[in-house]
C-alpha positions as CSV (number, residue, x, y, z in Angstrom):
1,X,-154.6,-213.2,-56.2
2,X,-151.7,-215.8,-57.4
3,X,-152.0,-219.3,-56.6
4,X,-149.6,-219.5,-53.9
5,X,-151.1,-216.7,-52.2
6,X,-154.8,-218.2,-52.2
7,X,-152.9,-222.0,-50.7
8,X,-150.9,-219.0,-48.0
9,X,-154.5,-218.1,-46.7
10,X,-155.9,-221.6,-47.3
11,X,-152.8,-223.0,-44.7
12,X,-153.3,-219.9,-42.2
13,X,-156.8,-220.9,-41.7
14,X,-156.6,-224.5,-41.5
15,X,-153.7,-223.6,-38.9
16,X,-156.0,-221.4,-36.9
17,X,-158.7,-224.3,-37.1
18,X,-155.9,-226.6,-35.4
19,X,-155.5,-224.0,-32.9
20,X,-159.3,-224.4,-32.0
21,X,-159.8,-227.7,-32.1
22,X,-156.8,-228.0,-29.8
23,X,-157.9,-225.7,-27.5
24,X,-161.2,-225.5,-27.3
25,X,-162.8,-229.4,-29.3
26,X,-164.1,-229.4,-32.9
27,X,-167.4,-227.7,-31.8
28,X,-165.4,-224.6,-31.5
29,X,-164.3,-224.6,-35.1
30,X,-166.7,-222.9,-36.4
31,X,-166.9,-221.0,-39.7
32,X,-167.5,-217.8,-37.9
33,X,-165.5,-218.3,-35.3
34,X,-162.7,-219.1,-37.8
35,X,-163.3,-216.0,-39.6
36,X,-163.2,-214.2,-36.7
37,X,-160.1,-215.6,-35.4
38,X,-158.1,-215.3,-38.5
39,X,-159.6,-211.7,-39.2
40,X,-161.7,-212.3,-42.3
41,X,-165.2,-212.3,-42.8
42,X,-166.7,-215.5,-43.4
43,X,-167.7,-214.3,-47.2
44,X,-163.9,-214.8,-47.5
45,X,-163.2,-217.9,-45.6
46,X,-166.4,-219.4,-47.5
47,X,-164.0,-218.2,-50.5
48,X,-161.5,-220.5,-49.7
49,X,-163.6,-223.2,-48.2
50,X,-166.8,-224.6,-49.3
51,X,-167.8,-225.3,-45.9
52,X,-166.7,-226.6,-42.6
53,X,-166.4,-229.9,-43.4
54,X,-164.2,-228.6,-46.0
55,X,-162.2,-226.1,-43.6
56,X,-162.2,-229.2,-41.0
57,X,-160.9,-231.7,-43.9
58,X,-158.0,-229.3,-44.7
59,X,-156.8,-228.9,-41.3
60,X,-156.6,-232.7,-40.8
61,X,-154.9,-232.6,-44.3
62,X,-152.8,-230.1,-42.5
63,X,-152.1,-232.7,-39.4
64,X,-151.0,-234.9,-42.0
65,X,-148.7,-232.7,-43.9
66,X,-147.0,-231.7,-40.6
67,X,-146.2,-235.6,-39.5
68,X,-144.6,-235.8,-43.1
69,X,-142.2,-233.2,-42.7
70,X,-141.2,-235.1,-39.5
71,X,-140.5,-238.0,-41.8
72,X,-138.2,-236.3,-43.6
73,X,-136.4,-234.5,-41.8
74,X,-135.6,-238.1,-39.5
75,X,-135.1,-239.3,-42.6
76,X,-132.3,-236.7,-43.8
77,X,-131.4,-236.7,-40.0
78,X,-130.3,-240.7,-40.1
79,X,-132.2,-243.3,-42.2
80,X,-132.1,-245.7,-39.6
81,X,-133.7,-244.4,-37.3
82,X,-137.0,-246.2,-36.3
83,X,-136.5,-245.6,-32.8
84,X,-136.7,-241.6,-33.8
85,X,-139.2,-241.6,-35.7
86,X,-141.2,-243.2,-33.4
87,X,-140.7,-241.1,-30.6
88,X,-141.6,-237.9,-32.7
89,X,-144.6,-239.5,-33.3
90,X,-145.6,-239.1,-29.8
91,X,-147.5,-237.1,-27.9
92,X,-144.6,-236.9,-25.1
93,X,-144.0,-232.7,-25.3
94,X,-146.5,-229.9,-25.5
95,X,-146.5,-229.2,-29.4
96,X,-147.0,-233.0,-30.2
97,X,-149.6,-233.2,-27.3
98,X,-151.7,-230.6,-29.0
99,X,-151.6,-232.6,-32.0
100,X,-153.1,-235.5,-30.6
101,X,-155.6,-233.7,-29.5
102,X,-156.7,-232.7,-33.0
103,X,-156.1,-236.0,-34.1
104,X,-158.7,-237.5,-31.7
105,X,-161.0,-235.5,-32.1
106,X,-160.7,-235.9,-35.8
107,X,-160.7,-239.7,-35.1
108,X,-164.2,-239.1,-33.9
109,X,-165.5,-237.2,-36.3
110,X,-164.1,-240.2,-39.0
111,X,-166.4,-242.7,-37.2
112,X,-169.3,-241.2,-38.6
113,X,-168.0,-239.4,-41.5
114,X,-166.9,-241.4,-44.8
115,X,-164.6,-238.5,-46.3
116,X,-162.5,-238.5,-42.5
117,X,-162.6,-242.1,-42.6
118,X,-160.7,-242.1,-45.8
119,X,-158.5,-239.6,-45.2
120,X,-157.7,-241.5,-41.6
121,X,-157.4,-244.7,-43.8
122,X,-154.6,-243.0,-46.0
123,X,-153.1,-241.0,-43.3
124,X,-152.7,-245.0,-41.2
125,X,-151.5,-246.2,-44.8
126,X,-149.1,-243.7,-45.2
127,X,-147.0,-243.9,-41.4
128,X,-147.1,-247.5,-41.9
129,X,-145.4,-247.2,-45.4
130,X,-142.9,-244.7,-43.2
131,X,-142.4,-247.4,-40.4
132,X,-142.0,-250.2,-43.2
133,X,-138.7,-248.5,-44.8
134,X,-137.2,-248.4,-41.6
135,X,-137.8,-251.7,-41.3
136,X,-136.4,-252.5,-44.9
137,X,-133.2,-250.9,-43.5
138,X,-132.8,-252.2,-40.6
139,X,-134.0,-256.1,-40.9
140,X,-134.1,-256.1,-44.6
141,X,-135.1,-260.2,-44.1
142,X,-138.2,-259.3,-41.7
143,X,-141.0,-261.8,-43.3
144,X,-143.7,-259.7,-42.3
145,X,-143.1,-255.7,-42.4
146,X,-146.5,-255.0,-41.9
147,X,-146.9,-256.8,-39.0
148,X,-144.5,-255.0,-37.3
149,X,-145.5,-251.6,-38.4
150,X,-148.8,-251.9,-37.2
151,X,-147.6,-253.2,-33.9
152,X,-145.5,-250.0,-33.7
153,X,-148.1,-247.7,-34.6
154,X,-150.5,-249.3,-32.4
155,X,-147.5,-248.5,-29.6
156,X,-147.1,-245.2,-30.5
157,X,-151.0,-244.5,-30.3
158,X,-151.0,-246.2,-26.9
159,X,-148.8,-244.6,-25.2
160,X,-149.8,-241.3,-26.9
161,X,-153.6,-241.5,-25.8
162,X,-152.2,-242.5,-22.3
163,X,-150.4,-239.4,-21.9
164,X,-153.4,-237.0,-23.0
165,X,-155.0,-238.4,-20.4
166,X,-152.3,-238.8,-17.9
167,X,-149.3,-236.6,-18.4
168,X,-147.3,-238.1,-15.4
169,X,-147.4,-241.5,-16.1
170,X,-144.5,-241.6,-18.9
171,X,-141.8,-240.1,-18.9
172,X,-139.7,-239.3,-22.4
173,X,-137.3,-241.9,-21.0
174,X,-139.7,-244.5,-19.9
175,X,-141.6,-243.9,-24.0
176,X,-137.9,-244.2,-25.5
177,X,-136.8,-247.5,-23.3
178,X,-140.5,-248.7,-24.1
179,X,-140.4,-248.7,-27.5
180,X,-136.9,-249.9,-28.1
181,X,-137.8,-252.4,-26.1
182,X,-140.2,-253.4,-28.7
183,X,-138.2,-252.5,-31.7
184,X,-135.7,-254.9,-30.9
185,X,-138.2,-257.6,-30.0
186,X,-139.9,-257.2,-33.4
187,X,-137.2,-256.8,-35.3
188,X,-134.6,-259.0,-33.6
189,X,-132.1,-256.6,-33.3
C-alpha cells in the first residue's frame, strides 16, 4: 500500500474516532469498536495504530489539523479579520459544537496524560500564534500581543463551554457583538 493510501486510512479512522467521542464520550472509542465502525478488523486498525492512546492522539491531531484549515482559509478570506477567526473558533453551530465536545473530552484526558498535555500545550501555542498575527495587522504598536491573545482565547473558550452546556443562552449575534466588543477594547480599535 503507497504512503498516501496508509495516511487515507490513518485520517478515516481518526475521523470515525471523532465521531465517537462526539457522540457517545471517549469511553466509547474503543479499538474494537473503532474497527467495527470503520469496517476493519482490529488486526488492521492495530496496523495503523499502535494502540488507543495512539488512535486517540491522532484524532486530537486531527482536531488540530481541522482548526488550521480554518486559519487559512480566514486568512486567504481577509487577513484582517480577527473578529472571524474568532467566531469560527466557536462552538456557536452544530459542526463546531461537536468539536468541542471532542476537545473537552480530550482536555480531560490531558490532565492526567503527559503526551495530551503536550499536544494541548502546542495546539494553545499554536491559536495564540494565529490570534497574534492578527493582532500584528491590525494594531501593529500593541505592547503586549500575547496578552491579548490569551484573553481572546480565553473568550472564545468561555463562551464555547457555555454553549455546550446551554445552547440558548447566546445567540451567533450576541458571540459576534461580544467579542468585538472585546476586540476593540483590547486592541483600541
Amino acid at each position: 500500500m503507497s504512503a498516501a493510501n496508509h495516511e487515507l486510512r490513518r485520517r478515516r479512522i481518526a475521523e470515525i474516532v471523532l465521531r465517537v467521542i462526539t457522540e457517545e464520550g471517549l469511553e466509547a472509542a474503543t479499538v474494537r469498536r473503532i474497527a467495527s465502525e470503520v469496517g476493519y478488523s482490529t488486526a488492521v486498525v492495530t496496523h495503523y495504530f499502535a494502540d488507543k492512546n495512539d488512535l486517540l492522539l491522532s484524532a486530537f491531531r486531527t482536531l488540530g489539523e481541522r482548526n488550521q484549515v480554518k486559519f487559512d482559509e480566514c486568512i486567504a478570506r481577509d487577513p484582517p479579520d480577527l473578529l472571524g477567526f474568532l467566531m469560527s473558533m466557536t462552538a456557536f453551530d452544530q459542526v463546531d459544537g461537536s468539536a468541542w465536545r471532542a476537545c473537552i473530552a480530550f482536555w480531560d484526558r490531558s490532565l492526567r496524560d503527559p503526551a495530551f498535555a503536550a499536544e494541548l500545550r502546542r495546539w494553545i501555542g499554536e491559536v495564540l500564534a494565529r490570534i497574534e498575527k492578527f493582532t500584528a495587522v491590525l494594531a501593529p504598536d500593541c505592547a503586549d500581543p500575547r496578552r491579548v491573545a490569551t484573553q481572546l482565547f480565553d473568550l472564545v473558550q468561555g463562551l464555547s463551554t457555555h454553549l455546550l452546556f446551554d445552547d440558548d443562552c447566546w445567540t451567533v449575534q450576541s458571540i459576534r457583538e461580544a467579542l468585538a466588543r472585546e476586540v476593540s477594547v483590547l486592541l483600541g480599535l
